[in-house]
MDAnalysis code that builds the backbone (N, CA, C; Angstrom):
import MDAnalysis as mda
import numpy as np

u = mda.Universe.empty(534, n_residues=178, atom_resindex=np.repeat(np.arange(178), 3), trajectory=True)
u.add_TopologyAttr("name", ["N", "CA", "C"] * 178)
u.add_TopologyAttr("resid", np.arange(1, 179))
u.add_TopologyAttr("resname", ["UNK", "UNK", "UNK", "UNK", "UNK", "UNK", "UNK", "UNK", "UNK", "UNK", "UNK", "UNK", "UNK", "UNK", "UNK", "UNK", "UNK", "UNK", "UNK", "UNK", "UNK", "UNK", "UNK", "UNK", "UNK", "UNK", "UNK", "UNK", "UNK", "UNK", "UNK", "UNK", "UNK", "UNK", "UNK", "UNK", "UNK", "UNK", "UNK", "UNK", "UNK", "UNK", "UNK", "UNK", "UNK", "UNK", "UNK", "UNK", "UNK", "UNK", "UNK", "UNK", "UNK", "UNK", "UNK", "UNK", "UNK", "UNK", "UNK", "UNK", "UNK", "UNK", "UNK", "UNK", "UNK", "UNK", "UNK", "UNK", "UNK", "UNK", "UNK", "UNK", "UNK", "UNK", "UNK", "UNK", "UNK", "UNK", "UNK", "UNK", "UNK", "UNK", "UNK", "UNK", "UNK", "UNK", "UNK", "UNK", "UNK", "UNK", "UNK", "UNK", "UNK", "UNK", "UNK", "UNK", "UNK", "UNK", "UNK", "UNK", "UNK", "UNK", "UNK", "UNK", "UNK", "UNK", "UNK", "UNK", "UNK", "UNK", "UNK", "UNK", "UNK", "UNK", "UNK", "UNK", "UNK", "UNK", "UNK", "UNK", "UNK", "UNK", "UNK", "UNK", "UNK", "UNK", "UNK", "UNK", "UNK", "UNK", "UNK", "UNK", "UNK", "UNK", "UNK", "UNK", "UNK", "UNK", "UNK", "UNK", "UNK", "UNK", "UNK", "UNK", "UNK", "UNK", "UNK", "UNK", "UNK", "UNK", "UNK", "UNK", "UNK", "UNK", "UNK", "UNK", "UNK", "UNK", "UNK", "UNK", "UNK", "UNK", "UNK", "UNK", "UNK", "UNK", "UNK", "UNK", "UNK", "UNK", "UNK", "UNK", "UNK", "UNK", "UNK", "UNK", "UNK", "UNK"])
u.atoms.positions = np.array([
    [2.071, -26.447, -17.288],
    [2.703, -25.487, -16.402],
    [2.409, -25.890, -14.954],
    [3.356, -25.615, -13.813],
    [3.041, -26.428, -12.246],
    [2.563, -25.179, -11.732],
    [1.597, -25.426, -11.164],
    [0.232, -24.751, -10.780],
    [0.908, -23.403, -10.012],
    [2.279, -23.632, -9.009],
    [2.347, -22.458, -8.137],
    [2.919, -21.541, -9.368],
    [3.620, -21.592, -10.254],
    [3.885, -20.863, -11.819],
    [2.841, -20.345, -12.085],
    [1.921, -20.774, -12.552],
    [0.827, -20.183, -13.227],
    [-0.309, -19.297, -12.560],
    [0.071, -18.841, -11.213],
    [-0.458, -17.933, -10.579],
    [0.496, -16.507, -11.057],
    [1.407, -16.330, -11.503],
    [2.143, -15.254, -12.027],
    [1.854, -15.189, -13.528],
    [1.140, -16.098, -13.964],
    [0.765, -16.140, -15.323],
    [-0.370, -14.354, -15.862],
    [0.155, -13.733, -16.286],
    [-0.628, -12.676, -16.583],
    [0.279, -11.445, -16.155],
    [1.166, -11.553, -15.258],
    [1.828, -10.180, -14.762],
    [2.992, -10.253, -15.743],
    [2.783, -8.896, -15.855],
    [4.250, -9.065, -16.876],
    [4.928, -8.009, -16.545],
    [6.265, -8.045, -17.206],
    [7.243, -7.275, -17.058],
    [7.132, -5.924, -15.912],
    [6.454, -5.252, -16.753],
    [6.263, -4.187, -16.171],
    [5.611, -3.876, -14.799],
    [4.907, -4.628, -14.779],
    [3.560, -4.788, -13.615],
    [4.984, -5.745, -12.743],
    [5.718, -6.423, -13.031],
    [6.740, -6.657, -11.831],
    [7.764, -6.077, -11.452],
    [8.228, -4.864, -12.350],
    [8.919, -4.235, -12.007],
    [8.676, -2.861, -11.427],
    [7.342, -2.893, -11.600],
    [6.590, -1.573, -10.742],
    [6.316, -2.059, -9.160],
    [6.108, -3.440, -9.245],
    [5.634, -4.113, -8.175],
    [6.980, -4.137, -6.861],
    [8.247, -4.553, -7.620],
    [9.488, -4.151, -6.734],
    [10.138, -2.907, -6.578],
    [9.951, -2.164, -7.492],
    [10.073, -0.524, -6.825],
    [9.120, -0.102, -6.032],
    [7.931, 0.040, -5.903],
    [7.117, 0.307, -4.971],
    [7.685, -0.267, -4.057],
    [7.654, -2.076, -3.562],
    [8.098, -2.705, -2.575],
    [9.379, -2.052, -1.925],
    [10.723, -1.727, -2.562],
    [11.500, -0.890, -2.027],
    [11.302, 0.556, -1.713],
    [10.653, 1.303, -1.903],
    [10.108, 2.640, -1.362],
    [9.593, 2.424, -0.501],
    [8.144, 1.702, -0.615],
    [7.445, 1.257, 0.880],
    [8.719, 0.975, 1.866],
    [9.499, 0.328, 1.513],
    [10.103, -0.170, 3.016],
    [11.364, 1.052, 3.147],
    [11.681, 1.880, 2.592],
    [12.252, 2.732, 2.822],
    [11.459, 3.861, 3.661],
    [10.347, 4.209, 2.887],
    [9.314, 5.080, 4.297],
    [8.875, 4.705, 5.093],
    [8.410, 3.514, 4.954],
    [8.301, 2.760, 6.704],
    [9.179, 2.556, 7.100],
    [10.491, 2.888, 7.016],
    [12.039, 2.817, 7.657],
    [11.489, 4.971, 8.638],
    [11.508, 5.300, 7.847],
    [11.155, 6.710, 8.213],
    [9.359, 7.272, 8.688],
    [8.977, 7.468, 8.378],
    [7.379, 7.864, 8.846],
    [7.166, 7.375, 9.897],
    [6.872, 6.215, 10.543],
    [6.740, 6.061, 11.636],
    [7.522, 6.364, 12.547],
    [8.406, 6.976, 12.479],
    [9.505, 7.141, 13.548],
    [9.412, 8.619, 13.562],
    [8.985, 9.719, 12.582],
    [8.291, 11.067, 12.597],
    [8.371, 11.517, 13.786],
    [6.971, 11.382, 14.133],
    [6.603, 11.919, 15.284],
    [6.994, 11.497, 16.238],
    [7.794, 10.494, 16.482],
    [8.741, 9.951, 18.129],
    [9.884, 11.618, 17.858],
    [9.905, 11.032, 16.584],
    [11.427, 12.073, 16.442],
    [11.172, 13.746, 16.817],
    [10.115, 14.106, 16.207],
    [9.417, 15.773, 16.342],
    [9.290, 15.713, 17.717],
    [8.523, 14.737, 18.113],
    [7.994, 15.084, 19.633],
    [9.574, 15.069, 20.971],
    [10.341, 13.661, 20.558],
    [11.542, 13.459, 21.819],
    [12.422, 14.043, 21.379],
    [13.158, 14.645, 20.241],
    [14.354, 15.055, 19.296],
    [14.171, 16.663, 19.177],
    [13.043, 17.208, 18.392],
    [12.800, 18.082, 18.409],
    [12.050, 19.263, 19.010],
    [11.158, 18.406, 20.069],
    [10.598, 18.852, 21.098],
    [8.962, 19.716, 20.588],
    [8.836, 19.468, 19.756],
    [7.522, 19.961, 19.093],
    [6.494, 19.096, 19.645],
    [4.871, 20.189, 19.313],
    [4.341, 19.632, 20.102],
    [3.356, 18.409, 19.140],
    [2.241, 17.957, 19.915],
    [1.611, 17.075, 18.906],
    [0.794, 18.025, 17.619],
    [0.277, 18.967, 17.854],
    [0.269, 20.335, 16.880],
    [0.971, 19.732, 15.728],
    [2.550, 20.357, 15.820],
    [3.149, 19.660, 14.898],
    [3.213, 18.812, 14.335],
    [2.686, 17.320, 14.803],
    [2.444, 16.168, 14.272],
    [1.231, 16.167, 13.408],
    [0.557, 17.079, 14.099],
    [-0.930, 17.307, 12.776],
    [-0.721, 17.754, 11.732],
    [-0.228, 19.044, 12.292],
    [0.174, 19.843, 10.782],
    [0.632, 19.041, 9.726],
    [1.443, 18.617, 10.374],
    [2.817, 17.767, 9.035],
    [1.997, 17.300, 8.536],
    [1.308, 16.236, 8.867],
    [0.780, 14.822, 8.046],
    [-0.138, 15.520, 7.373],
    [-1.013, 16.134, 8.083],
    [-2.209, 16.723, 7.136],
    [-1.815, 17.455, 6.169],
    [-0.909, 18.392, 6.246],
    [-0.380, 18.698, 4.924],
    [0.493, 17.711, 4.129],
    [0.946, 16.852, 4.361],
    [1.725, 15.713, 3.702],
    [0.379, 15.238, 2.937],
    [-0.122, 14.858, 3.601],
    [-1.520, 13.590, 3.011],
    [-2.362, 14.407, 2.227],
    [-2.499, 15.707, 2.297],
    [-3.499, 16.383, 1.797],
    [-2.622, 16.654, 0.056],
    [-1.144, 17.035, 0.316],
    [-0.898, 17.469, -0.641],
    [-0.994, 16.347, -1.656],
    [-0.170, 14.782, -1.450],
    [-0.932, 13.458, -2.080],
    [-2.085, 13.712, -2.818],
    [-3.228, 13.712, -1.950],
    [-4.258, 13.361, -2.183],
    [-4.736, 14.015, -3.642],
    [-4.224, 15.836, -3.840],
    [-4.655, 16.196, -4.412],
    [-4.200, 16.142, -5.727],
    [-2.267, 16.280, -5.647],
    [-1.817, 16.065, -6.412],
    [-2.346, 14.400, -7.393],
    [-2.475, 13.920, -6.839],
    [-3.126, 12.313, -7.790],
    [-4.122, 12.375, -8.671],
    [-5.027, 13.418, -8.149],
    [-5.953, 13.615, -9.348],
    [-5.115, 14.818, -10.782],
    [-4.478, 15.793, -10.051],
    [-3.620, 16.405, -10.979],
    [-3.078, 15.846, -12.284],
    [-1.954, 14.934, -11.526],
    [-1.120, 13.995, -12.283],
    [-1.818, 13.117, -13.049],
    [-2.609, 12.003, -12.714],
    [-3.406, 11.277, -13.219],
    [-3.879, 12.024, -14.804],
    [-4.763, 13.329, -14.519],
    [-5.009, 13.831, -15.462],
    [-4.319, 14.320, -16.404],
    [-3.259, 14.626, -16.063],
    [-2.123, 15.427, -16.492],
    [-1.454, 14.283, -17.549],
    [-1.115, 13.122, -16.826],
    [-0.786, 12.065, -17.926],
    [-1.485, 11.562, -19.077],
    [-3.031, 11.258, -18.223],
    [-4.030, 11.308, -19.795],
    [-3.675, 12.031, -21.161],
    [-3.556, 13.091, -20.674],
    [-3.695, 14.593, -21.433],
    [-2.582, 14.337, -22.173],
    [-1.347, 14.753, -21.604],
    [0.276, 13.875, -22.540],
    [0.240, 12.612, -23.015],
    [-0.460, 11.983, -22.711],
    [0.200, 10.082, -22.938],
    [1.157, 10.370, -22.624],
    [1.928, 10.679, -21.578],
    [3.236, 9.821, -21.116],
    [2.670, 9.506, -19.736],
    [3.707, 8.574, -19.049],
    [2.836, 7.965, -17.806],
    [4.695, 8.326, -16.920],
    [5.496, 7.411, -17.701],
    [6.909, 7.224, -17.332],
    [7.781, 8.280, -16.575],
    [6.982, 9.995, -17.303],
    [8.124, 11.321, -16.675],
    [7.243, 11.066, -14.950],
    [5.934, 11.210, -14.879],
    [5.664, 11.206, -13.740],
    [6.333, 10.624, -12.473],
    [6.477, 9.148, -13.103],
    [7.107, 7.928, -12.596],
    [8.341, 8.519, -12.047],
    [9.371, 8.656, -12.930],
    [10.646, 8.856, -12.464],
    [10.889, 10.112, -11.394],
    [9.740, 11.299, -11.937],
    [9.882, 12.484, -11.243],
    [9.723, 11.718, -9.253],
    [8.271, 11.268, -9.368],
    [7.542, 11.043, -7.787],
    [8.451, 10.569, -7.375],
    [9.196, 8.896, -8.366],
    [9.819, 8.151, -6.965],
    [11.319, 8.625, -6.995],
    [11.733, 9.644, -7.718],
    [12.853, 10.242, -7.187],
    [12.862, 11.428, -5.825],
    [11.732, 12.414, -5.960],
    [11.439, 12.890, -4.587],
    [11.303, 12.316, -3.873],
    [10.525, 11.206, -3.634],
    [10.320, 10.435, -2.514],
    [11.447, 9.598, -2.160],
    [12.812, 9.671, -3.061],
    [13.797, 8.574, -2.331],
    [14.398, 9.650, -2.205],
    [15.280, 11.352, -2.507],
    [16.165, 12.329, -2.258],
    [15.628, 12.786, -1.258],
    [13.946, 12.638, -0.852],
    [13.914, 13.435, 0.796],
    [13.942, 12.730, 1.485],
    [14.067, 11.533, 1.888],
    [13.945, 10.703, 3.089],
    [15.576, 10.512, 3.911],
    [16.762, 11.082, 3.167],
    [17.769, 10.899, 3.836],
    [17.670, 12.724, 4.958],
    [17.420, 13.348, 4.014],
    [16.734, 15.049, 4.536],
    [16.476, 15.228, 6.113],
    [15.876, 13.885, 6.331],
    [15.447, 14.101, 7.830],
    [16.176, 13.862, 8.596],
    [17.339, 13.495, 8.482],
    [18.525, 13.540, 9.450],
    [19.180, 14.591, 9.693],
    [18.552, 15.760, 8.773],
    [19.852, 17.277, 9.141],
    [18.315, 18.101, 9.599],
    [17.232, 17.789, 9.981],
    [15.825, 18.851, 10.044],
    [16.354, 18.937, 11.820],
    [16.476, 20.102, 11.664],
    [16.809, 20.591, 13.308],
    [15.207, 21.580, 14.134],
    [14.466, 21.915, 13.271],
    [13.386, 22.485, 13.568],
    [11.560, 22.007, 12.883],
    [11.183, 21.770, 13.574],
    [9.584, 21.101, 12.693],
    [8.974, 21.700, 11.499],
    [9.591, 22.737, 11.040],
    [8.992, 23.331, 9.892],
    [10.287, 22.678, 8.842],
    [11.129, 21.852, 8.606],
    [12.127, 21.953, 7.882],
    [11.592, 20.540, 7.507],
    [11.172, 19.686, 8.796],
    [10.488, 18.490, 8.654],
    [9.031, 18.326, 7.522],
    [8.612, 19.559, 8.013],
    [6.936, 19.770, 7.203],
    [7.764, 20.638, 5.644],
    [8.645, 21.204, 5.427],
    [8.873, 21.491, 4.085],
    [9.428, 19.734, 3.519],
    [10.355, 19.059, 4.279],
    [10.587, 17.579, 3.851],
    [9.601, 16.603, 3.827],
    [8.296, 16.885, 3.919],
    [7.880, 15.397, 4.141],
    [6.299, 15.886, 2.963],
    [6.530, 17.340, 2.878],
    [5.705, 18.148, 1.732],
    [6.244, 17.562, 0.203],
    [7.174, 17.766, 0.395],
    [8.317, 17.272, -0.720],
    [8.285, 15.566, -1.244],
    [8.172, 14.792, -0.280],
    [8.252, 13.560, -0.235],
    [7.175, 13.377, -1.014],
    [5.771, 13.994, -0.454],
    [4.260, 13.897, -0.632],
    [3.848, 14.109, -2.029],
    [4.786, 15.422, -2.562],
    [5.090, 15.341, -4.009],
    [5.276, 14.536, -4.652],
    [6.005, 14.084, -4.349],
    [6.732, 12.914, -5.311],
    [5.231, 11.463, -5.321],
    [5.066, 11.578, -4.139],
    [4.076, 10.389, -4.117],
    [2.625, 10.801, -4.964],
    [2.237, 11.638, -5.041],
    [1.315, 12.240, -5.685],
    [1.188, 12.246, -7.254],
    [2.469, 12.722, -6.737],
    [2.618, 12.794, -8.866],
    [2.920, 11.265, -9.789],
    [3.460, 10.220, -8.447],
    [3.371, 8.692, -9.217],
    [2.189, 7.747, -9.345],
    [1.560, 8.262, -8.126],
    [0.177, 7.215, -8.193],
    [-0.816, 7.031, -9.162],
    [-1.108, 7.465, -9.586],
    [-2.558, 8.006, -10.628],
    [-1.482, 7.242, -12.177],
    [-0.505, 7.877, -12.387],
    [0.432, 7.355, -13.589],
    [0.623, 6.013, -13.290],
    [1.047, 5.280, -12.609],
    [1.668, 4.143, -12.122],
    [0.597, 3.446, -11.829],
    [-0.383, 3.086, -11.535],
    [-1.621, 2.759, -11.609],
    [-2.415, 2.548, -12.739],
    [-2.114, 3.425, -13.949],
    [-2.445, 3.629, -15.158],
    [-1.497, 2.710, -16.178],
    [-0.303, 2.447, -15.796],
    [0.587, 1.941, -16.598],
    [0.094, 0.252, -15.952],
    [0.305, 0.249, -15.328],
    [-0.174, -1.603, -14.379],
    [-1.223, -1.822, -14.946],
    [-2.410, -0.814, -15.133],
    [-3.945, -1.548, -15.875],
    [-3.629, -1.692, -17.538],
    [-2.702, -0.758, -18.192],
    [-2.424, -0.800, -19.433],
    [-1.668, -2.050, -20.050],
    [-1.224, -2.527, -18.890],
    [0.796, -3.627, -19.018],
    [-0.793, -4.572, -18.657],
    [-1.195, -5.199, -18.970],
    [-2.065, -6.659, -18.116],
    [-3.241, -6.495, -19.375],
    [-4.010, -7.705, -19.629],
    [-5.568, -8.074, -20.173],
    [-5.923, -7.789, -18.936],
    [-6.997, -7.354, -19.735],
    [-8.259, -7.045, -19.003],
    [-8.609, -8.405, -17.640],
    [-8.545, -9.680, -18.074],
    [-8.849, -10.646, -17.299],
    [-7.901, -11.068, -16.466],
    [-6.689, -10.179, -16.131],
    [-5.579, -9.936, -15.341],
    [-5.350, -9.045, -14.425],
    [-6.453, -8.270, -14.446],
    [-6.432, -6.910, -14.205],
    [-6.242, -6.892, -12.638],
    [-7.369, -7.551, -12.011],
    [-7.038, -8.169, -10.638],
    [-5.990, -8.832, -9.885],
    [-5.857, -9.354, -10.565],
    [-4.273, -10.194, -10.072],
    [-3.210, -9.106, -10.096],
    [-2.886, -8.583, -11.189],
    [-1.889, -7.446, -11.419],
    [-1.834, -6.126, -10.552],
    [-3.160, -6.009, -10.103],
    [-3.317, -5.041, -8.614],
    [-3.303, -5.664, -7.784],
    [-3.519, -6.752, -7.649],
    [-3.101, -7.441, -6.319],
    [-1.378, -7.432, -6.216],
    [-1.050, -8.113, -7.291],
    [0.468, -8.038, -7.203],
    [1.487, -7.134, -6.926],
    [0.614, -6.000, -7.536],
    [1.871, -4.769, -6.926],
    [1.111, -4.154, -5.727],
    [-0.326, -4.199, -5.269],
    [-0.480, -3.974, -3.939],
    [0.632, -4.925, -2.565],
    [0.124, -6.468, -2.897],
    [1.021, -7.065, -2.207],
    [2.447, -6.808, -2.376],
    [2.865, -6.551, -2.882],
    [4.572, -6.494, -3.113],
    [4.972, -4.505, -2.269],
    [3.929, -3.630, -2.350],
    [4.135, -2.712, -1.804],
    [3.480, -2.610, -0.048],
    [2.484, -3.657, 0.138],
    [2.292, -4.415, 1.449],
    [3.841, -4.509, 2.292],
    [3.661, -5.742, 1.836],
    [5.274, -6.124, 2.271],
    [6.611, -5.179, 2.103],
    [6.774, -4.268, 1.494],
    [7.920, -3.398, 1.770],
    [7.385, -2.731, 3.269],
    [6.298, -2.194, 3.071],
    [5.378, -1.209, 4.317],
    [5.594, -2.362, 5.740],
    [5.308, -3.574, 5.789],
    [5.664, -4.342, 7.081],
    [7.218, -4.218, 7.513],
    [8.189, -4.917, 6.133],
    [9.409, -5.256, 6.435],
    [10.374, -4.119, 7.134],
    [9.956, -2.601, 6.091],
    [10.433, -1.664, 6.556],
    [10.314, -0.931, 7.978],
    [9.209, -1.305, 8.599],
    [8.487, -0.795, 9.863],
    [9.000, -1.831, 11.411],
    [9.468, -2.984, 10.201],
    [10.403, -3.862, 11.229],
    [11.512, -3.699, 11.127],
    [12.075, -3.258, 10.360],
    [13.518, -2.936, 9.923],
    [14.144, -1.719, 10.955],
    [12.803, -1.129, 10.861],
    [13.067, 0.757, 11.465],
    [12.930, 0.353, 13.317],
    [11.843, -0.436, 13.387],
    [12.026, -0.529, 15.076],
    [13.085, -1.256, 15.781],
    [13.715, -2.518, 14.543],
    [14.681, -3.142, 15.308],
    [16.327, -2.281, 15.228],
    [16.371, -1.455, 14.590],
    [17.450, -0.290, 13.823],
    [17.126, 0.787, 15.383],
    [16.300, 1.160, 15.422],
    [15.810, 1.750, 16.598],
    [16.996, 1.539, 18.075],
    [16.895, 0.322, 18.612],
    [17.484, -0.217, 19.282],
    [19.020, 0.095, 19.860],
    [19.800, 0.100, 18.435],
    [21.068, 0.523, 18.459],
    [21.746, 2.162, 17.690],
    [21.006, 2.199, 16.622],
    [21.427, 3.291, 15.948],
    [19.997, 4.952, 16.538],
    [20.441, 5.967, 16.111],
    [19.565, 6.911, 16.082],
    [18.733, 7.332, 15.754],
    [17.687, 7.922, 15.930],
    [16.951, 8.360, 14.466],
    [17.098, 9.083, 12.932],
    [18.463, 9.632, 13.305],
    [18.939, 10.561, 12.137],
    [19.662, 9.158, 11.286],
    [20.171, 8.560, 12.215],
    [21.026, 7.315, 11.174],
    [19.910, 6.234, 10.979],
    [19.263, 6.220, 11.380],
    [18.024, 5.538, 10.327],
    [17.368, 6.491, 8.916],
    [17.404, 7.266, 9.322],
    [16.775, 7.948, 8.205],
    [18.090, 8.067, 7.471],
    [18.717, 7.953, 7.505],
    [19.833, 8.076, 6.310],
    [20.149, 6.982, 5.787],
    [20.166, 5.558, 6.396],
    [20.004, 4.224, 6.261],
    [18.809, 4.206, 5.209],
    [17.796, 4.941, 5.409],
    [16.226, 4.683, 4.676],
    [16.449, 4.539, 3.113],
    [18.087, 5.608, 2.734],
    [18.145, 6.021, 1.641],
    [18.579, 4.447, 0.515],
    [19.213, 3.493, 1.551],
    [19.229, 2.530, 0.549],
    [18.615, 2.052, 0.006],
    [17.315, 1.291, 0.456],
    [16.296, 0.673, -0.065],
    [15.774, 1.457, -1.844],
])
């Protein structure tokens, strides 16, 4: 086997196809999130207040939901409903932020998003250590870390050079392709 091949040796199927959906989400919210708070603060006129609130309740709700879910899948053996549930919230709210005319509509959308992310991690994480040997195990988190790396850069370049010519509402509706 030629050596640059056999560094993919161990990831399989699954663990690469988790690895490019993540990669396209990442670069769909880094098409959106960073551009948040330009948008709340110059668009909507809210103050940095608002910028706290949001995230901290965004990040908080994540945080907690992951141990939820996580457990929650143990408990079922299924890993997959989680899956489909998270990264479907997280791709139906990100076009959302193009019609949020007030900062609380933003913090019910990005609550929503947070959902979705919450309820995939812990499952999706669980399915990648299950899909790999044990003596793969590393590589296979590396692989879908890196592959969700790189959506998070490309998208964050995507969103500032989009910046330039289009709006913020038509970026965030743009976000929805990825």
């Amino acid at each position: 086997m030629k050596p640059h091949l056999k560094f993919f040796e161990g990831i399989t199927r699954n663990v690469f196809l988790l690895g490019i959906v993540s990669l396209f989400t990442d670069l769909s919210s880094q098409m959106v999130f960073p551009l948040i708070p330009l948008y709340l603060t110059t668009v909507l006129g809210a103050g940095a207040y608002a910028v706290g609130i949001i995230e901290g309740a965004a990040e908080t709700t994540a945080s907690l939901l992951k141990v939820v879910s996580g457990y929650w899948s143990d408990k079922i053996g299924r890993r997959k409903p989680f899956l489909l549930l998270g990264y479907s919230l997280s791709t139906i709210t990100k076009p959302l932020f193009a019609f949020a005319n007030i900062w609380g509509f933003v913090l019910f959308i990005r609550v929503i998003e947070r959902i979705g992310k919450g309820l995939r991690t812990a499952p999706r994480d669980a399915i990648v250590a299950e899909s790999c040997d044990e003596a793969d195990r590393g590589k296979t988190f590396g692989f879908h870390r890196a592959a969700d790396g790189m959506g998070s850069v490309i998208g964050a370049v995507i969103a500032f050079s989009l910046l330039s010519f289009m709006d913020y509402e038509d970026i965030f509706l743009f976000a929805f392709i990825p």
